[in-house]
C-alpha positions as CSV (number, residue, x, y, z in Angstrom):
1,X,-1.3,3.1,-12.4
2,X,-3.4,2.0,-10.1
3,X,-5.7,-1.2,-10.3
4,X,-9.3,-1.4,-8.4
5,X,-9.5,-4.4,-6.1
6,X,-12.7,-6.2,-4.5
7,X,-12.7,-7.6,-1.1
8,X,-8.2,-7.4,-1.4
9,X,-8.9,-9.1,-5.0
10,X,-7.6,-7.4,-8.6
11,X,-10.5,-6.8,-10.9
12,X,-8.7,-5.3,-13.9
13,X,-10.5,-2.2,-13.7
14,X,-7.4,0.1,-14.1
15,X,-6.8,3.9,-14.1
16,X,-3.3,5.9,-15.3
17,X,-2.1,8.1,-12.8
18,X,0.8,10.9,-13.3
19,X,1.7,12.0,-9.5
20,X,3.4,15.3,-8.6
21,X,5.3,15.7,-5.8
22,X,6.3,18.7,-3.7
23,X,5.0,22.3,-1.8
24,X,5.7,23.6,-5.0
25,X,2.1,22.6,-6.8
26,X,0.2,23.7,-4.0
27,X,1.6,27.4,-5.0
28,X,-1.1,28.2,-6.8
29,X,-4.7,28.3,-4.8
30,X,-8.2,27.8,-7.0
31,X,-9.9,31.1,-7.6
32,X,-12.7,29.5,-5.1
33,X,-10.0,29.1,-2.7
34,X,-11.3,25.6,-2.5
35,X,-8.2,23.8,-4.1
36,X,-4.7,23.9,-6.2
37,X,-4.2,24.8,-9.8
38,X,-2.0,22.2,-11.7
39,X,0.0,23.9,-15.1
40,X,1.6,21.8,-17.5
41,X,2.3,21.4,-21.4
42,X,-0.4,21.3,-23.8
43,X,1.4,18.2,-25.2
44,X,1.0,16.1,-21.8
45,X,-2.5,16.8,-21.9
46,X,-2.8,15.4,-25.3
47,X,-0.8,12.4,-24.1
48,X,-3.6,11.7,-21.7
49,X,-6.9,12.5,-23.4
50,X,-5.3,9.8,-26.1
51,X,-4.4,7.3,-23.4
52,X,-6.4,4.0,-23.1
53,X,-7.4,4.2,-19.7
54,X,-8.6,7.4,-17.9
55,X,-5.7,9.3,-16.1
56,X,-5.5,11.2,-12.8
57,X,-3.0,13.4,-11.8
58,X,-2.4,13.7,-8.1
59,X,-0.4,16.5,-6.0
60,X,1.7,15.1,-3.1
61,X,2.5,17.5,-0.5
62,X,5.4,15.6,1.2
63,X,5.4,17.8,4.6
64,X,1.9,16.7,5.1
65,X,1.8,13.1,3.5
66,X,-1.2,14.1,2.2
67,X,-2.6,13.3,-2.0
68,X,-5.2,15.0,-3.7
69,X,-6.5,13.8,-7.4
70,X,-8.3,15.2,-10.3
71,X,-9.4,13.0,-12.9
72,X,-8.5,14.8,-16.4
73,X,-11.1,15.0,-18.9
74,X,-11.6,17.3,-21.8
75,X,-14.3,19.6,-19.9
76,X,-12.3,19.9,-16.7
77,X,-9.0,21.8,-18.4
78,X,-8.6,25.6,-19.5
79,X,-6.3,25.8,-22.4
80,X,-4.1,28.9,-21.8
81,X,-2.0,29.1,-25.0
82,X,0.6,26.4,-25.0
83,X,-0.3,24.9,-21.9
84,X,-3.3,24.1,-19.8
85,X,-4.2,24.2,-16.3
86,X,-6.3,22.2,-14.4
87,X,-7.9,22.3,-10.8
88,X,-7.3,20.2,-8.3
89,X,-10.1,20.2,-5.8
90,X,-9.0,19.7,-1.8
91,X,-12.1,17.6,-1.6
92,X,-10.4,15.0,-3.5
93,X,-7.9,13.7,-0.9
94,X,-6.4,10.4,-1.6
95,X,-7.7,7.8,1.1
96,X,-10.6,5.4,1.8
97,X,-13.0,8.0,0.7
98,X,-11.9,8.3,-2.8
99,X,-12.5,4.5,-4.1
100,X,-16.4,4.9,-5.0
101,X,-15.4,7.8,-7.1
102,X,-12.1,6.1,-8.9
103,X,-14.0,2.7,-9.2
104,X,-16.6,5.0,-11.2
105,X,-13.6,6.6,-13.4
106,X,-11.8,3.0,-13.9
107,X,-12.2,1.0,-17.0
108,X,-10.9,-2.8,-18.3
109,X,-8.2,-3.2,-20.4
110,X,-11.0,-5.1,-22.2
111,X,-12.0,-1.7,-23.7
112,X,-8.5,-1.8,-25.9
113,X,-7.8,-2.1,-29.3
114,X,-5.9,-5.1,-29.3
115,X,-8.8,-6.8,-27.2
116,X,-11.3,-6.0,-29.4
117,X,-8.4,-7.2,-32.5
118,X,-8.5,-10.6,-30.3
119,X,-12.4,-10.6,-30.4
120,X,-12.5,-9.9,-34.3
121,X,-9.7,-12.6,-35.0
122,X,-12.1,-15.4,-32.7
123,X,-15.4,-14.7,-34.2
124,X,-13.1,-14.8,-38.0
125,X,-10.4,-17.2,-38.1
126,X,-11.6,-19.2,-35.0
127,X,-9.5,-19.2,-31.6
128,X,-6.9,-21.5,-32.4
129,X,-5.5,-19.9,-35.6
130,X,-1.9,-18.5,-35.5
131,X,-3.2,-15.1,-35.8
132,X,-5.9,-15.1,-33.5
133,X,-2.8,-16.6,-31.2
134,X,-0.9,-13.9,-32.1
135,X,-3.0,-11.6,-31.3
136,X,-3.6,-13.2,-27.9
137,X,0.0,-13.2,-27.1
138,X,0.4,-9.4,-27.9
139,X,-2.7,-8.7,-25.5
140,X,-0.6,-10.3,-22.7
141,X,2.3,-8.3,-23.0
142,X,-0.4,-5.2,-23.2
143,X,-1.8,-6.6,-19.8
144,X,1.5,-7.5,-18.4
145,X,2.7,-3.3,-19.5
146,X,-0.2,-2.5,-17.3
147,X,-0.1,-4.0,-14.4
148,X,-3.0,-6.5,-14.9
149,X,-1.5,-9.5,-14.0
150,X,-4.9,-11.5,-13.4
151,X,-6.3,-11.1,-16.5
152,X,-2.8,-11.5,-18.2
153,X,-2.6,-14.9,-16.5
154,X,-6.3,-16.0,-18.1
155,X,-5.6,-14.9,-21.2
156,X,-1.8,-16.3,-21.2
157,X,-2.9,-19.6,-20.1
158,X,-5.3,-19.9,-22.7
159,X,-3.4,-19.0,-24.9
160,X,-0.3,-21.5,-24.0
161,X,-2.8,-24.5,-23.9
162,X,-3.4,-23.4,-27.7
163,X,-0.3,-23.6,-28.9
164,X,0.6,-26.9,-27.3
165,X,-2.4,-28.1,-29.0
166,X,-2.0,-26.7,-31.9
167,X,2.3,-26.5,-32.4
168,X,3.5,-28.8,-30.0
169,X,5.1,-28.3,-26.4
170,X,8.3,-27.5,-28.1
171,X,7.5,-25.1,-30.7
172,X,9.5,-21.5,-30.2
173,X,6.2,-19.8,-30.0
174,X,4.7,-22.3,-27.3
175,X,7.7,-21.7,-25.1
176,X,7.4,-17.8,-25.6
177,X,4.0,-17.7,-24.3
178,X,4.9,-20.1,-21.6
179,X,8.2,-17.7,-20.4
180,X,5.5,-14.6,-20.5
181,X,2.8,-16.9,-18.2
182,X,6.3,-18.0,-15.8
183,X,6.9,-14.1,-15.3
184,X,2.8,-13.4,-14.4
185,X,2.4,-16.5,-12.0
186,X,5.3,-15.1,-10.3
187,X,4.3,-11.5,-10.1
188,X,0.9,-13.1,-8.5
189,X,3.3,-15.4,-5.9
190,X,2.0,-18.7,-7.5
191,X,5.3,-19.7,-6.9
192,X,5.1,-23.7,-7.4
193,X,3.1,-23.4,-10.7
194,X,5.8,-20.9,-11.5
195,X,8.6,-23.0,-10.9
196,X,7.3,-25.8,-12.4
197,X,6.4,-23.7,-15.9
198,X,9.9,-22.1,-15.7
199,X,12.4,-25.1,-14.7
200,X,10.5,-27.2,-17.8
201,X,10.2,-24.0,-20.4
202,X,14.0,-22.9,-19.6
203,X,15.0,-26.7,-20.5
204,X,13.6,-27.2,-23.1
205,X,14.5,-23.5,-24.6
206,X,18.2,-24.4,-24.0
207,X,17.7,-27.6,-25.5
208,X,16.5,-26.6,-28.7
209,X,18.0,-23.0,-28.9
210,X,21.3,-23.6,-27.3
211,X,22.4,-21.7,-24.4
212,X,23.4,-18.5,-25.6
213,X,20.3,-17.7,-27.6
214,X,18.6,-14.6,-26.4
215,X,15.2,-16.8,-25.5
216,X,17.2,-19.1,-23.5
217,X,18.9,-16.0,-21.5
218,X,15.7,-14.3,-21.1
219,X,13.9,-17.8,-19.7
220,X,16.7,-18.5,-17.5
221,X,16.4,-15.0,-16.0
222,X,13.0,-15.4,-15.4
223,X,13.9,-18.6,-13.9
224,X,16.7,-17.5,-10.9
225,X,14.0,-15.0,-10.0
226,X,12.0,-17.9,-9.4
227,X,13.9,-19.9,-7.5
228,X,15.1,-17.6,-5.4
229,X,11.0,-16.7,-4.2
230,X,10.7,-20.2,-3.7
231,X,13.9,-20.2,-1.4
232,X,15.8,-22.3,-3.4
233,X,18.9,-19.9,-3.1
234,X,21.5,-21.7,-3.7
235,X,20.3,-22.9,-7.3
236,X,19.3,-19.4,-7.7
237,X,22.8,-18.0,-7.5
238,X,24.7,-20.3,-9.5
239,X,22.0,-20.0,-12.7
240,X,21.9,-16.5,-12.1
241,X,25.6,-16.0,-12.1
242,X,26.1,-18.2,-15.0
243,X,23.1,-16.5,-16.7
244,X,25.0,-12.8,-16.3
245,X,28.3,-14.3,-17.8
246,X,26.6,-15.0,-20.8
247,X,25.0,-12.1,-21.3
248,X,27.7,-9.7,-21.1
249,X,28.8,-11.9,-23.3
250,X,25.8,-12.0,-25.6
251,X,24.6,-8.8,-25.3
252,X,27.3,-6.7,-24.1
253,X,28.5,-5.2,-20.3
254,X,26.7,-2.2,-21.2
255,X,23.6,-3.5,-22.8
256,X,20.6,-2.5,-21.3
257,X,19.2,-6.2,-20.5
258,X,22.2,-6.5,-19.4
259,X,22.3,-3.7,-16.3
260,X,18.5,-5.1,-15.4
261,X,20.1,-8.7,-14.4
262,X,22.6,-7.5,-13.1
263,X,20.4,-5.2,-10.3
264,X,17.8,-8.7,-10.0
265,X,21.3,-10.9,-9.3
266,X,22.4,-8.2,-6.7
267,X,19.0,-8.7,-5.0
268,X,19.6,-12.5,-5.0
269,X,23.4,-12.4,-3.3
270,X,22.5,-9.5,-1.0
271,X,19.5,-11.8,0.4
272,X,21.4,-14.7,0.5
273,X,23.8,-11.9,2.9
274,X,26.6,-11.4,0.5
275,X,27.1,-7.7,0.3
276,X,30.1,-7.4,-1.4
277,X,29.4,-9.9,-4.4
278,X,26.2,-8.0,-4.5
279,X,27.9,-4.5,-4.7
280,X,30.7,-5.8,-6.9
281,X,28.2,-7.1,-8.9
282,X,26.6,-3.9,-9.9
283,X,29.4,-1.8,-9.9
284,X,30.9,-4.6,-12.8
285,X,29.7,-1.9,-15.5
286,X,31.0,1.1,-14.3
287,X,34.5,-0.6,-13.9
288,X,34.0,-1.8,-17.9
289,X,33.2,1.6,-19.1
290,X,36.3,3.4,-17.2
291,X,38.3,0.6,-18.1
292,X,37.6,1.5,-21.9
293,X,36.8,5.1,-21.5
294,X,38.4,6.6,-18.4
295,X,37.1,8.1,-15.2
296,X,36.8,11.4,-16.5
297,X,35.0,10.3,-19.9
298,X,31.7,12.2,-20.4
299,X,29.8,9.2,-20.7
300,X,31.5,7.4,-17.6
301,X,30.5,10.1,-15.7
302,X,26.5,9.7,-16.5
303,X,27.2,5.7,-15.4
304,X,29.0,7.1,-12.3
305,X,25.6,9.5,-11.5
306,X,23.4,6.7,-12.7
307,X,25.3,4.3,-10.3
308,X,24.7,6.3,-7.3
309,X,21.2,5.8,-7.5
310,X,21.4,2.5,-8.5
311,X,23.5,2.1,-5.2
312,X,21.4,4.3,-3.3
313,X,18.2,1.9,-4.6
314,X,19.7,-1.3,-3.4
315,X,20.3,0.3,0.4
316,X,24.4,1.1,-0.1
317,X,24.1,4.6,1.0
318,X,27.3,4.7,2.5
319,X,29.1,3.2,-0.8
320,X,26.7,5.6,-3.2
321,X,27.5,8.8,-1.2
322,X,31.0,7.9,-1.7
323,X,30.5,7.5,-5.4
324,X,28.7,10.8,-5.7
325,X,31.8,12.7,-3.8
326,X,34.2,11.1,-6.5
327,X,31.6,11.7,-9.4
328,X,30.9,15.5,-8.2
329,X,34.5,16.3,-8.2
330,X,35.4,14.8,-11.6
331,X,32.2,16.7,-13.0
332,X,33.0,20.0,-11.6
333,X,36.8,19.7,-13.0
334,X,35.2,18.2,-16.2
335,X,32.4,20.2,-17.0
336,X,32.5,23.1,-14.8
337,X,31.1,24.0,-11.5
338,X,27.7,25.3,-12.5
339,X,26.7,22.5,-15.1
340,X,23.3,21.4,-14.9
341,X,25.0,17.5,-15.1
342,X,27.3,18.6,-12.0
343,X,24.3,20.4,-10.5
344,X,22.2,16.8,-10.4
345,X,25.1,14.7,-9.1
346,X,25.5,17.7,-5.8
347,X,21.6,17.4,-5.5
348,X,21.6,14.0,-4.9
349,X,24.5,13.8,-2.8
350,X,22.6,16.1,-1.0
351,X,20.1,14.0,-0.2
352,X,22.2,10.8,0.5
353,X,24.4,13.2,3.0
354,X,21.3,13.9,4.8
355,X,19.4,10.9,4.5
356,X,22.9,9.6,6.5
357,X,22.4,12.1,9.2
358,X,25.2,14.4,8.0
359,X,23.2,17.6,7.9
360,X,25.5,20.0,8.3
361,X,27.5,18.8,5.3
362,X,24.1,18.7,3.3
363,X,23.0,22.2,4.1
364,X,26.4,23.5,3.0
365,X,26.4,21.8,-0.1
366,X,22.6,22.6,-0.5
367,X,23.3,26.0,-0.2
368,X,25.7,26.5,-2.8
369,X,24.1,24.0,-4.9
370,X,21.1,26.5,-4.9
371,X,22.6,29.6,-5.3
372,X,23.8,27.8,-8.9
373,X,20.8,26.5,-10.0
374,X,19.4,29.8,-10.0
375,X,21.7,31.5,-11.4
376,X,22.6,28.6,-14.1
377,X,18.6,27.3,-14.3
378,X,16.8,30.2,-13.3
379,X,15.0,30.8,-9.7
380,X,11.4,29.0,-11.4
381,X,13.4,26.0,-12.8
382,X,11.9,22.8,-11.1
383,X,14.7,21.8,-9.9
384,X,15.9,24.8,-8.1
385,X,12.7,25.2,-6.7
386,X,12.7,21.0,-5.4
387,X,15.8,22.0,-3.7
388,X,14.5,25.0,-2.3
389,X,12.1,23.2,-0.6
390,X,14.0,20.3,0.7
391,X,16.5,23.3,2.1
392,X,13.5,24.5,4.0
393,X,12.4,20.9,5.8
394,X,15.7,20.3,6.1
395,X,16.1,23.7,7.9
396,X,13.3,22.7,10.6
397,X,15.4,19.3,12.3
């Protein structure tokens, strides 16, 4: 998504964007010769002629670092039986020269149905009724989805200043609106009103809630983010440790809340310069699920692959690429040798061997790795074609 800005500030005016990347979508010249033709499902062009905001899809040609956009509207597609193309002029590059043109395409969130739902409720009940406050809380989360954290923050402090008014400070719903306005004052940097908000909300939460309750554990993770912007580090590890303990308890080691903490508290120890607690940290739920599964369980193996890039995301390149070798092997013994799950793991092990500077080992595993997909996937399949192309940058150092 991308938001317009004025003079470096956010304005809300927002536009959807679905980007492609790769020499692979710049196959395909305009009849005019005077851009790229982009094919896709008929279903994904549904998807975005029903989206709430306009939607642009842009090609990125890696080799160049260059982005070109089309903005897709109803008159600018060809349907050609289950799919649809679309062309992307060379005109449109993405830089400086684009904004007039998206600024014109970009619309408001205002423009949504749950914003004119909040407008309806106001004129109606009046602004402080528990639907219209309702209604003004699930506009926030709307906003918050889309990246418009300005107009979140207007609407979610309102809105908080309500319900004090109207429930009291303590009220379950006051402190719900006040955990969603810590999370936006944070993503604008507003650090000391977002301290403040969180170190107040997450008390009084755990006060009334008690400490294992799901509110409480999503308030205090909100919180060790928090603290540890504002530098308070220290603080920041010991909530944040205590914070994961109770939610594998809570929720589970495998629980998808969960595996989100547990990449935030790796961020926190590996700032603070703790490498290993962080990378022990993260590597906690792989350990549970061989520990009740195996290493060679089918569903270990999709946490080992997922764990490599989770590894890879957090800068342990070294420890991921030696993840993938063990997850590579076990899913070649596991579920054969030309498996499209055994094909992913080799393609990203590919990429972690290179990014390390081991390009002989890549091109040797590329190679084969190729040669598979095609036969396995077929010589148009996406991905054999993605790896075709990395082969042949790869082939130029």
């Amino acid at each position: 998504m991308i938001e317009i800005a004025e003079d470096g500030r956010p304005t809300g005016q927002l536009i959807g964007v679905q980007i492609k990347s790769g020499r692979s979508y710049f196959g395909t010249s305009a009849s005019d010769q005077a851009g790229w033709v982009f094919r896709a499902r008929k279903r994904l062009l549904d998807y975005w002629l029903d989206y709430a905001l306009p939607v642009v899809v842009i090609l990125y040609d890696p080799g160049s670092q260059a982005a070109f956009w089309q903005h897709v509207t109803a008159d600018r597609v060809e349907l050609t039986g289950p799919e649809f193309r679309i062309t992307v002029p060379a005109a449109h590059r993405l830089d400086g020269s684009a904004a007039t043109q998206l600024r014109a395409i970009s619309t408001r969130p205002s423009n949504t149905v749950k914003y004119q739902l909040l407008v309806n409720l106001r004129d109606t009940l009046g602004a402080d009724h528990p639907e219209t406050l309702e209604a003004a809380d699930d506009l926030v989360d709307a906003l918050i989805d889309l990246g418009a954290m300005q107009a979140a923050r207007d609407i979610g402090e309102d809105t908080f200043g309500r319900r004090q008014r109207v429930f009291g400070t303590d009220h379950p719903d006051t402190l719900e609106s006040a955990k969603k306005l810590v999370a936006v004052l944070g993503y604008l940097q507003d650090n000391e009103a977002a301290l403040l908000l969180a170190d107040d909300t997450f008390a009084r939460t755990r006060r009334l809630l008690g400490e294992d309750d799901y509110r409480t554990l999503d308030i205090a993770k909100e919180f060790t983010r928090i603290l540890y912007l504002s530098g308070a580090e220290q603080r920041a590890r010991a909530l944040g440790e205590d914070t994961l303990s109770r939610c594998r308890r809570v929720f589970g080691e495998e629980d998808f809340q969960t595996a989100q903490f547990e990449e935030q508290m790796a961020i926190v120890l590996a700032g603070m310069g703790d490498d290993n607690a962080a990378q022990a940290t993260l590597l906690h739920r792989l350990d549970a699920v061989r520990h009740r599964l195996g290493a060679n369980h089918t569903h270990t193996l999709v946490q080992a692959h997922n764990m490599v890039l989770t590894l890879d995301s957090h800068g342990y390149t070294e420890v991921a690429r030696d993840l993938a070798q063990d997850t590579l092997s076990r899913r070649r013994r596991v579920l054969g040798e030309d498996d499209f799950r055994t094909l992913r793991t080799a393609g990203f092990l590919i990429s972690v061997l290179y990014r390390l500077g081991d390009h002989e080992a890549a091109r040797k595993l590329g190679e084969d790795t190729v040669s598979r997909r095609r036969r396995s996937l077929g010589p148009d399949h996406p991905e054999t074609t993605f790896l075709v192309d990395f082969l042949s940058a790869l082939s130029e150092y």
